[in-house]
C-alpha positions as CSV (number, residue, x, y, z in Angstrom):
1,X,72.1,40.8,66.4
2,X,75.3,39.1,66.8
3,X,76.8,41.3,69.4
4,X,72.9,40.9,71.1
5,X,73.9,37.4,71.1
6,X,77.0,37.7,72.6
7,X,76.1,39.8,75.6
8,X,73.2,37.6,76.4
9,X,75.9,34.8,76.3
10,X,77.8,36.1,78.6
11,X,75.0,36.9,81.2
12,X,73.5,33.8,81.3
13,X,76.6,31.5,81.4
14,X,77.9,33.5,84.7
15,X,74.8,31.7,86.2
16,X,75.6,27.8,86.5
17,X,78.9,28.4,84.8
18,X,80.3,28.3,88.8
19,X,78.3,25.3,89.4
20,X,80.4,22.4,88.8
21,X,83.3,24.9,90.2
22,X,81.9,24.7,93.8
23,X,83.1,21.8,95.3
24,X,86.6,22.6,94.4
25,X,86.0,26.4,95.2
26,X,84.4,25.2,99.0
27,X,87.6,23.1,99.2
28,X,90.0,25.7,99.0
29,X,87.9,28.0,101.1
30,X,87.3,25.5,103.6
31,X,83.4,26.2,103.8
32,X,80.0,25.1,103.8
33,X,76.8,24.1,101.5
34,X,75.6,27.8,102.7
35,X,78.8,29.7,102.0
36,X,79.5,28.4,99.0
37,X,76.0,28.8,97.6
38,X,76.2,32.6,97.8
39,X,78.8,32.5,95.3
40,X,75.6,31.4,93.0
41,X,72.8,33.2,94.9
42,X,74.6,36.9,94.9
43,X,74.7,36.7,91.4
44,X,70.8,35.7,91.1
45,X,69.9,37.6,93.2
46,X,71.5,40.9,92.1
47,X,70.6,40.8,88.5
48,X,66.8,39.9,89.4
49,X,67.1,43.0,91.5
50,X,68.3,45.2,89.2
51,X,67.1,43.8,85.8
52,X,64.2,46.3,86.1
53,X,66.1,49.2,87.0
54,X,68.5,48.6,83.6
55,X,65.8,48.2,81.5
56,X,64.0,51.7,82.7
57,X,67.5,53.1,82.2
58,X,68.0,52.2,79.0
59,X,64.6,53.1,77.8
60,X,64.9,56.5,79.2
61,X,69.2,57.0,78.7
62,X,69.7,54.6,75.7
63,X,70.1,50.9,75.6
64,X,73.5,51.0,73.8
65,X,74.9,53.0,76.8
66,X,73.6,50.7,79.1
67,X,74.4,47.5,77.6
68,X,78.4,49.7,76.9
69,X,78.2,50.2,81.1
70,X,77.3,46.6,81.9
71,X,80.0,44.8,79.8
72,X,82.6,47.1,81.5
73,X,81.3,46.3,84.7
74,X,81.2,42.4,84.2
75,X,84.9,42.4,82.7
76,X,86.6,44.1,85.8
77,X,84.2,41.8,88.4
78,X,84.9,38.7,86.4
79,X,88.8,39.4,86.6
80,X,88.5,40.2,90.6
81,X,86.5,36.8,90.8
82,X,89.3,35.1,89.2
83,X,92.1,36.8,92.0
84,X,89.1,36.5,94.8
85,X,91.3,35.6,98.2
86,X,88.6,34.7,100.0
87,X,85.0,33.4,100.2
88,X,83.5,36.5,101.5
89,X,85.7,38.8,98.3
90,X,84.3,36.1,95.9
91,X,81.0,36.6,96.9
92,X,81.0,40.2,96.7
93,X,82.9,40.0,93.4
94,X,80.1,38.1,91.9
95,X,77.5,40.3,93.2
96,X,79.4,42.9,91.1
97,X,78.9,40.6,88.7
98,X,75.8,40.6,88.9
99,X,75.2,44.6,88.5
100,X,76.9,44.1,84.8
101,X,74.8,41.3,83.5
102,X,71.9,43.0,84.7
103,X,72.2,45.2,81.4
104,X,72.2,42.7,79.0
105,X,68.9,40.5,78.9
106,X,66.4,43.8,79.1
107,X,68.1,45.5,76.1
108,X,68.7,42.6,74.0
109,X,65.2,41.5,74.3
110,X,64.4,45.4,73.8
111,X,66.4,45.3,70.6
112,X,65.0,42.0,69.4
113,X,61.3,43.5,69.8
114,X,62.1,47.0,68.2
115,X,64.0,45.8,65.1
116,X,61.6,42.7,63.8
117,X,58.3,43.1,63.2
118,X,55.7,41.3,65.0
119,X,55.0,38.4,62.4
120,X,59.1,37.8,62.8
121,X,59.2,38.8,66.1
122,X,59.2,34.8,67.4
123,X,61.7,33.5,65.6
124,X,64.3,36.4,66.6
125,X,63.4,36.3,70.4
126,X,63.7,32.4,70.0
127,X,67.2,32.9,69.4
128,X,67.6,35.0,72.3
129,X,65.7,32.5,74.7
130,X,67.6,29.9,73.1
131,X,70.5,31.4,74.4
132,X,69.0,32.0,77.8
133,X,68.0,28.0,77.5
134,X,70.9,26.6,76.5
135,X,73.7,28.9,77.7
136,X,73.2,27.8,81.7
137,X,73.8,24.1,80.2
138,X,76.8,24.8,78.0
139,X,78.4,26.5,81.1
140,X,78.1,23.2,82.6
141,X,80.0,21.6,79.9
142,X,82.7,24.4,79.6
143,X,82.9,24.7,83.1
144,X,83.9,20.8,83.6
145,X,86.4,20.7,81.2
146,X,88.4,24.4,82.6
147,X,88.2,23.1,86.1
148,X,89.3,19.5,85.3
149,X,92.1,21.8,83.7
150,X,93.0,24.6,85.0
151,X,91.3,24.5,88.4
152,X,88.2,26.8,88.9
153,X,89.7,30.5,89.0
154,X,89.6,29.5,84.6
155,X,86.0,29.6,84.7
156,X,86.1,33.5,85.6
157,X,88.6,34.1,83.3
158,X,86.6,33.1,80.2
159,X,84.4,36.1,81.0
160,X,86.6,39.1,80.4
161,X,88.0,37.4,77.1
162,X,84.4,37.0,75.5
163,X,83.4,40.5,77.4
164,X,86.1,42.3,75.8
165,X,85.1,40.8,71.8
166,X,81.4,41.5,72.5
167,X,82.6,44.9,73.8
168,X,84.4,46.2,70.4
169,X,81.7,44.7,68.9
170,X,78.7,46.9,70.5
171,X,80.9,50.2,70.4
172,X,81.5,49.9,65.7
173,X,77.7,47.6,65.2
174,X,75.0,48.6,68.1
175,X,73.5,52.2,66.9
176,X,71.8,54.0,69.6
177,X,68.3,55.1,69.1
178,X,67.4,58.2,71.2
179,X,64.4,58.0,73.0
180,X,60.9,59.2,71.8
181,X,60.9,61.9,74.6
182,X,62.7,62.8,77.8
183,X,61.0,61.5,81.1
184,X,62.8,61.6,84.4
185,X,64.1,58.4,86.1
186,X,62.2,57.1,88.6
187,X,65.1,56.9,91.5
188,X,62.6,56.8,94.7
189,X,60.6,53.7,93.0
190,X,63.9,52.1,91.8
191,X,65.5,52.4,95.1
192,X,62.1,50.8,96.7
193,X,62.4,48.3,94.3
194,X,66.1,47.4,94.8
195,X,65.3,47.4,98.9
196,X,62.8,45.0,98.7
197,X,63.4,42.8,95.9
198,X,67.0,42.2,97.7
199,X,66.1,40.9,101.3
200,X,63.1,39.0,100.1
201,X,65.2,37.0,97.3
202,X,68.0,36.7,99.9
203,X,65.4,35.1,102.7
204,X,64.0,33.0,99.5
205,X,67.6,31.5,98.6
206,X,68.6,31.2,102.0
207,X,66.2,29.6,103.6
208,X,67.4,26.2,102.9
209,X,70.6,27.4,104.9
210,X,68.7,29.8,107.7
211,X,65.7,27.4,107.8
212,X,62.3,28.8,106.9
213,X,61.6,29.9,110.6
214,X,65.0,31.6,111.4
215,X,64.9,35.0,112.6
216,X,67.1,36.1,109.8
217,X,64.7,34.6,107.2
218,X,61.4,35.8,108.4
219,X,63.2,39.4,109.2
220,X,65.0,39.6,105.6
221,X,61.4,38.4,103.9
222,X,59.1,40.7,106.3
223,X,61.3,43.9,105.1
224,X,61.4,42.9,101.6
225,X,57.8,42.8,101.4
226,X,57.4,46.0,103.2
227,X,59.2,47.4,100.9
228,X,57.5,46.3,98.1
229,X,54.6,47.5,99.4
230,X,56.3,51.0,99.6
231,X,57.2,50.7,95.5
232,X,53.5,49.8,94.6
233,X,52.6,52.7,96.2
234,X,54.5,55.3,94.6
235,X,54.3,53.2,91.1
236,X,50.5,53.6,91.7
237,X,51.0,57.6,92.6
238,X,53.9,59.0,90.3
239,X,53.3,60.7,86.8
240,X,56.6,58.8,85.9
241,X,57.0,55.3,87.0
242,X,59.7,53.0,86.8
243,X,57.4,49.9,86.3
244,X,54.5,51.0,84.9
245,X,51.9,48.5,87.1
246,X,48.8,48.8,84.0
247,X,51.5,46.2,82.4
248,X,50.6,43.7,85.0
249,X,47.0,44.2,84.2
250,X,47.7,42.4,80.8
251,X,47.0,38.8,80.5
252,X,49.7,38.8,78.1
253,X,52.3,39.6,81.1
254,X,50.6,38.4,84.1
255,X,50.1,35.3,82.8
256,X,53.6,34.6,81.1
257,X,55.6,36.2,84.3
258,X,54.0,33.4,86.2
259,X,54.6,30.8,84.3
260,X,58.2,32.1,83.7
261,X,58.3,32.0,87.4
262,X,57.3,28.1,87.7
263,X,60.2,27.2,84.7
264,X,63.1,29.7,86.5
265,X,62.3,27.7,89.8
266,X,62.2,24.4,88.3
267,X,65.0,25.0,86.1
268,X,67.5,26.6,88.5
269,X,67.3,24.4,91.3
270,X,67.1,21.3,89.5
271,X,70.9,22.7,87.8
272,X,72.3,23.4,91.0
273,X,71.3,20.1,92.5
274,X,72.5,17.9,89.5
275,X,76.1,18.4,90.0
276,X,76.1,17.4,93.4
277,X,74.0,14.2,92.7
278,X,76.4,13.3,90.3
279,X,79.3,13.8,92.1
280,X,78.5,12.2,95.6
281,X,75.9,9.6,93.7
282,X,77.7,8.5,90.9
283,X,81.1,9.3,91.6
284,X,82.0,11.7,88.9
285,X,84.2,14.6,88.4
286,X,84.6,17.1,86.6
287,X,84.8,16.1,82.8
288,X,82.5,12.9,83.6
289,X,80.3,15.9,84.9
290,X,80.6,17.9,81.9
291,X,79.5,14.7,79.8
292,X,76.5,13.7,81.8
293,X,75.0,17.3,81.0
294,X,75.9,17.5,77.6
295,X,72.4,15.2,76.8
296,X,70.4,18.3,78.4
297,X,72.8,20.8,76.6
298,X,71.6,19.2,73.4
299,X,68.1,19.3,74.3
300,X,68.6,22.8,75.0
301,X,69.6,23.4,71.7
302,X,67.3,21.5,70.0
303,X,64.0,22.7,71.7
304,X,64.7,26.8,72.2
305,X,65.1,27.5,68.6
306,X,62.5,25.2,67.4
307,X,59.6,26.3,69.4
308,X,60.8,29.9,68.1
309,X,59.9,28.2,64.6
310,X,56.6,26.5,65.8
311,X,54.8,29.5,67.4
312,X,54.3,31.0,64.4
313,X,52.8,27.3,62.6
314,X,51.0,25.9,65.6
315,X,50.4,29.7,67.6
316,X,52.1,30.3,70.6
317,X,49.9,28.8,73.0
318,X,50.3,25.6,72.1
319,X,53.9,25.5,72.3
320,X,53.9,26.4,76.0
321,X,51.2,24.4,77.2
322,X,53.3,21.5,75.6
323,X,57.0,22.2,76.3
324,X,55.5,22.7,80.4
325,X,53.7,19.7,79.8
326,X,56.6,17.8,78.8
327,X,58.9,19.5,81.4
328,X,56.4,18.1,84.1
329,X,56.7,14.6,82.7
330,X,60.7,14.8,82.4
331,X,60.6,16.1,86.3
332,X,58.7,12.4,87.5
333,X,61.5,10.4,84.7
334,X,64.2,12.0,86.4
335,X,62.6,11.6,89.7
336,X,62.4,7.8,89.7
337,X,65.7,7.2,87.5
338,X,67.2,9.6,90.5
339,X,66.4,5.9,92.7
340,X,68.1,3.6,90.8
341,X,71.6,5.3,91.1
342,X,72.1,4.6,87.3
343,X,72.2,7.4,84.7
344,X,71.3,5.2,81.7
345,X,67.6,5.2,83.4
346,X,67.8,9.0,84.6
347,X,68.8,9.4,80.8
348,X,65.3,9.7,79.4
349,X,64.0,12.3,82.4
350,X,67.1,14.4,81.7
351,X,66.2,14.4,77.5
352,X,62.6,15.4,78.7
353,X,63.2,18.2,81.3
354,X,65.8,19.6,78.7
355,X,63.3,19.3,75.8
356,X,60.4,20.6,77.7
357,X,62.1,23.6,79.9
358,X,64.3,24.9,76.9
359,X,60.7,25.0,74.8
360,X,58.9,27.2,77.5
361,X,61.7,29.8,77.0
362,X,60.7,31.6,74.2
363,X,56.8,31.3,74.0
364,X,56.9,33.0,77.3
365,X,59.2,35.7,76.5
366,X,57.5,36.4,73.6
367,X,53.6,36.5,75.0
368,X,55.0,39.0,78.1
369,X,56.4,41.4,75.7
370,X,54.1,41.3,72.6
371,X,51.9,44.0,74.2
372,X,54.4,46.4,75.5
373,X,54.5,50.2,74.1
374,X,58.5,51.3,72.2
375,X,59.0,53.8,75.3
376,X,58.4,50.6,78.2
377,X,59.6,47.6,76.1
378,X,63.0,47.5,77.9
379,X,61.4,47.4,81.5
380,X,59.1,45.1,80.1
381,X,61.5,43.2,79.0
382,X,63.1,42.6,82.3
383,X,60.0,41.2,84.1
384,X,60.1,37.6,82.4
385,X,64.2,38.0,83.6
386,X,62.8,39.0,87.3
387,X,60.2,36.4,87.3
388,X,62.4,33.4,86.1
389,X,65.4,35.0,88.5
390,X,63.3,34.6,91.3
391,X,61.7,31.4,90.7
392,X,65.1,30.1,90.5
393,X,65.7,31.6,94.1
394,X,62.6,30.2,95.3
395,X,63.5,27.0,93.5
396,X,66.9,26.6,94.5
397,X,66.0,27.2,97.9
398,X,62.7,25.0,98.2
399,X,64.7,21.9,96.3
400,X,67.9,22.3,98.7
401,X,65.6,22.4,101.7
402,X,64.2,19.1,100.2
403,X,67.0,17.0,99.5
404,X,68.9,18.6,103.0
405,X,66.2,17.0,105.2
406,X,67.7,13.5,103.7
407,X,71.4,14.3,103.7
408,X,73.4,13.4,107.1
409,X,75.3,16.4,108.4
410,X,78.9,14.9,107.5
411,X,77.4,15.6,103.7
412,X,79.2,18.6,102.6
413,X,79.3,20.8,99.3
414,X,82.2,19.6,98.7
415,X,81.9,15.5,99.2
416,X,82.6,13.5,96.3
417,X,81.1,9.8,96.1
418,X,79.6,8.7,99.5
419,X,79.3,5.4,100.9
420,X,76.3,3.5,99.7
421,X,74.2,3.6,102.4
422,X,74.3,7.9,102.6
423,X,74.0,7.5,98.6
424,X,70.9,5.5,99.3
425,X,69.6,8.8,101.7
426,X,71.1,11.2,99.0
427,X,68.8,9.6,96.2
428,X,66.0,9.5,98.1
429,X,66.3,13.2,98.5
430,X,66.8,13.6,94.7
431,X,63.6,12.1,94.2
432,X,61.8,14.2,96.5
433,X,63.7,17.2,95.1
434,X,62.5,16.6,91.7
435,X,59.1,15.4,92.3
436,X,59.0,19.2,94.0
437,X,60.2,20.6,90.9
438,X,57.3,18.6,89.0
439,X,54.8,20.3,91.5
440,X,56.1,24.0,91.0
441,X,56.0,23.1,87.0
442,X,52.3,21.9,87.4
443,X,51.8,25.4,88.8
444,X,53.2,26.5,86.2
445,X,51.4,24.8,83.5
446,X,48.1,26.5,85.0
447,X,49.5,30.2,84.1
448,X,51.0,28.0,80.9
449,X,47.5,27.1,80.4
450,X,45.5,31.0,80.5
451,X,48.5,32.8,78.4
452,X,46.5,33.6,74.9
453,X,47.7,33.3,71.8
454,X,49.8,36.2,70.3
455,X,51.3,34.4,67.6
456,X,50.2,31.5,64.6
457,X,47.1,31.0,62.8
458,X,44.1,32.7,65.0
459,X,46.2,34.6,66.8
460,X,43.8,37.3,69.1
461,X,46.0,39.5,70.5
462,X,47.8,42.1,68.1
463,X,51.0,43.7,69.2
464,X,51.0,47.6,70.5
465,X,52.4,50.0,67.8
466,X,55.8,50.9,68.5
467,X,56.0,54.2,70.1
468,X,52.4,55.3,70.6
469,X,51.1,52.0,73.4
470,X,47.4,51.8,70.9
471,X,46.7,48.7,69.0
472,X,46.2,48.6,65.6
473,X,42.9,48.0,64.2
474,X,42.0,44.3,64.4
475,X,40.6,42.6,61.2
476,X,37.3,42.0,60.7
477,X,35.9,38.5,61.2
């Protein structure tokens, strides 16, 4: 479980871990807000394409192979990152990145479902959503004090050190299970799915930059969902399917993936945007950065474990309707402590967003999976990673596009504290950011609101036995 652990680690801090790196990264590049952005977005975007495709893989090849592949692959990116001469060989670096952490969150979620039993089964994927909570805000941290430094090439460094521990690690501990029978991979579907999930995330993250009208936008979002299209299709038609689509049909899924999708937007973009405020708002750099998150890291680890621990006391439910409920609430605090240019007052939004995102985590994991037959756990694993991937595209995109339409155009990625008349037009665009991010979590908190119960007292839904996709028989009343 440890090495799980590690390897979900190492995916998740890749995501924000760049975050408080990009001013000083646009700086040496001498670019843009939209430039610099991909160096955050090609990661995103990659591993929400492929997450699906890795988990098929290792259900059908064997998840310690794929999880063996991925490490590899994020150890020689990472070091290229760290050399990276260029904006453009950065960016393509971290989408390389982003093929090798694509590995790690289906089969460590797989693992975590196949080796606890159901009644345990929340507390050991609370760890691993924990991990996923609280990594992107640790990365923060660790990523203000290596660039303070050592300058930001550090912050890709740290990967191949921890990649290369988790890595000896997964090759003496991880055993590999054979699958229950051979099927053949589904390349046409996965292919479909990897052309259309791509341009549609890329017009969703870009459009901030592009604008939601440019030709590039509507052309990259038209052919993703043509595409998609295409992969429903021969999911729907195939005897062997890469995403099996009766999945979707579950309540248990459906409704978990969306509210996933509200937390990954709302979480995301309000991480990326954070930095930024802080920086041209309040003046800080990068340890002053690294200590105005560490509140939120603490939240993080705080409220992912324990709502692992309160599903099974209070039932699952509950603990989703009120960690997006609380989320929703931090959102507005943040909001209107965003106006007063003072931290002390956006203090108490940033304890509740932390509190109420890092709870949502886990209940949701654990409800999209809970249904899922041994032979399609690891794809079905993947979707809550796809779902909270793209909402954080969506997210990032739809907050940037929000605070940009207050920003003057001589504010750059890389400004540090503005004058107090743009900081006044910066804040204001905060506010409307967040109160954006309150709206998608209030979508949220509807799907959040019709995801059953699967686990605590009066639970209704039982969980699939391994292997065969039948449920057990039910107790009588």
């Amino acid at each position: 479980m440890a090495v799980v652990v590690g390897g979900m680690m190492l995916q998740v801090l890749n995501i924000s871990i760049v975050n408080i790196a990009l001013p000083s990264i646009a700086q040496d590049f001498h670019s843009g807000v939209s430039g610099t952005g991909w160096v955050v977005t090609g990661y995103l975007v990659t591993q929400a394409v492929l997450l699906p495709i890795a988990g098929r893989a290792g259900d059908l090849y064997g998840r310690r192979r794929v999880w063996v592949a991925g490490i590899l692959i994020m150890v020689l990116a990472s070091a290229l990152c760290a050399v990276a001469w260029s904006e453009p060989a950065l960016v393509v670096f971290r989408i390389m990145q982003g093929v090798g952490a694509s590995a790690m969150a289906p089969t460590a979620f797989a693992y975590a479902a196949i080796l606890f039993p159901p009644e345990k089964r929340g507390l050991a994927l609370g760890v691993l959503s924990g991990i996923m909570a609280v990594a992107p805000v640790l990365a923060l941290n660790l990523a203000g004090v290596l660039v303070g430094v050592w300058g930001w090439r550090s912050v890709f460094w740290f990967t191949p050190v921890m990649a290369l521990i988790v890595l000896v690690g997964a090759l003496f501990v991880m055993h590999e299970r054979p699958p229950s029978e051979t099927r053949p991979f589904d390349m046409l579907g996965a292919a479909l799915a990897a052309l259309g999930l791509f341009p549609l995330l890329t017009a969703l993250s870009q459009a901030s930059a592009w604008g939601w009208t440019a030709p590039r936008t509507l052309i990259f979002g038209a052919l993703g969902i043509v595409f998609l299209v295409l992969f429903t299709w021969r999911e729907r038609t195939t005897d062997d399917p890469m995403l099996d689509l009766s999945l979707l049909t579950l309540s248990t899924v459906r409704n978990a993936n969306l509210a996933g999708f509200a937390v990954g937007g709302a979480m995301f973009g309000t991480l990326i945007l954070l930095p930024f405020y802080f920086s041209t708002v309040l003046g800080y750099s990068g340890i002053e950065l690294s200590l105005a998150i560490t509140p939120v890291a603490a939240c993080f680890m705080i409220g992912a474990p324990t709502s692992g621990r309160l599903m099974s006391m209070v039932g699952s439910d509950v603990v989703v309707r009120f960690a997006v409920g609380t989320a929703v609430a931090g959102a507005i605090a943040l909001a209107l402590g965003a106006m007063t240019q003072s931290y002390v007052w956006m203090l108490p939004g940033l304890i509740l967003t932390g509190l109420g995102l890092s709870s949502a985590t886990s209940p949701v994991t654990t409800t999209a999976i809970h249904e899922a037959p041994h032979d399609r756990i690891g794809v079905a694993a993947a979707l809550p990673n796809v779902a909270r991937y793209s909402g954080g595209a969506l997210g990032g995109a739809l907050l940037g596009t929000v605070l940009a339409m207050s920003l003057p155009a001589s504010v750059t990625a890389d400004s540090r504290l503005l004058p107090l008349a743009v900081r006044e037009q910066v804040a204001q665009g905060m506010r409307a950011a967040l109160f954006t991010a309150a709206g998608i979590l209030l979508l949220g908190l509807v799907a959040a609101w019709r995801m059953p119960r699967v686990i605590g007292p009066g639970a209704r839904i039982v969980a699939m036995i391994p292997g065969t996709g039948e449920h057990p028989p039910r107790p009588r009343d």
